[in-house]
N, C-alpha and C positions, 0 to 999 in steps of 0.2 A: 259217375260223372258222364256226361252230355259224349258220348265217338266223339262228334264233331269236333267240341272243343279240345277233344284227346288228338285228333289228326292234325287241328289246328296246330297244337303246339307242338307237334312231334314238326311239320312242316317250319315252324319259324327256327326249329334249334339246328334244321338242316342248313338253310340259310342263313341263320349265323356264322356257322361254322365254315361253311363255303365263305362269308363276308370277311372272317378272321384269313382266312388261305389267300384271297386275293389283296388284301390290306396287305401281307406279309410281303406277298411278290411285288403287291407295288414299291414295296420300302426296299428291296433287293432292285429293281429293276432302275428306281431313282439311285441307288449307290451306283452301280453302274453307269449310269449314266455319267455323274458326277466325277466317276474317274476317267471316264475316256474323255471327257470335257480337259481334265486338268492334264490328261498326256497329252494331251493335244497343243494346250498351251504352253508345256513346256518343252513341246518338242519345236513350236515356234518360236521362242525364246534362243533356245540353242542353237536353229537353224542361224539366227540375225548373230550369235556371238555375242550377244549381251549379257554380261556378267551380274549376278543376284544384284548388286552395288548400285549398277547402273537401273536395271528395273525399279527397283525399288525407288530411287529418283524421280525416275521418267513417269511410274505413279503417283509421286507424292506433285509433281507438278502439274501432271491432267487430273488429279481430284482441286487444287489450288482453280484451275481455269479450266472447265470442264470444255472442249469439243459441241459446239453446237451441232444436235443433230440436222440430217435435212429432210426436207421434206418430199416423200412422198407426191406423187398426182394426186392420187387419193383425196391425199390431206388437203395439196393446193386448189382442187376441184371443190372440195367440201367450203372453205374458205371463201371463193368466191361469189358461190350461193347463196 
């Protein structure tokens, strides 16, 4: 067989393998993230004294009637262009 095509594939299984190592750390480093996102929230929660009872309300009523976001300059500068 052709070196060439021999270095070629030795070169693409190295970069796989590094592709599989960094895939791995991203899926570790999203879990992480996701738990400091959710202490977070619940360390919010706790600060306000609000009981699972009453959260759980206070969401089912801001999904019912969602919070207009606002806007941005950006957005309002885009707008009036």
């Amino acid at each position: 067989m052709n070196p060439k095509i021999q270095k070629l594939k030795a070169e693409k299984e190295k970069l796989l393998a590094k592709r599989t190592s960094i895939d791995v750390r991203c899926d570790e480093i999203d879990a992480q993230i996701t738990e400091l996102e959710n202490l977070d929230i619940v360390g919010t929660v706790r600060e306000m004294g609000i009981t699972p009872d009453q959260l759980a309300e206070l969401l089912k009523k801001l999904m019912k009637s969602p919070v207009p976001s606002e806007k941005t300059e950006d957005q309002n500068e885009t707008e009036q262009t």
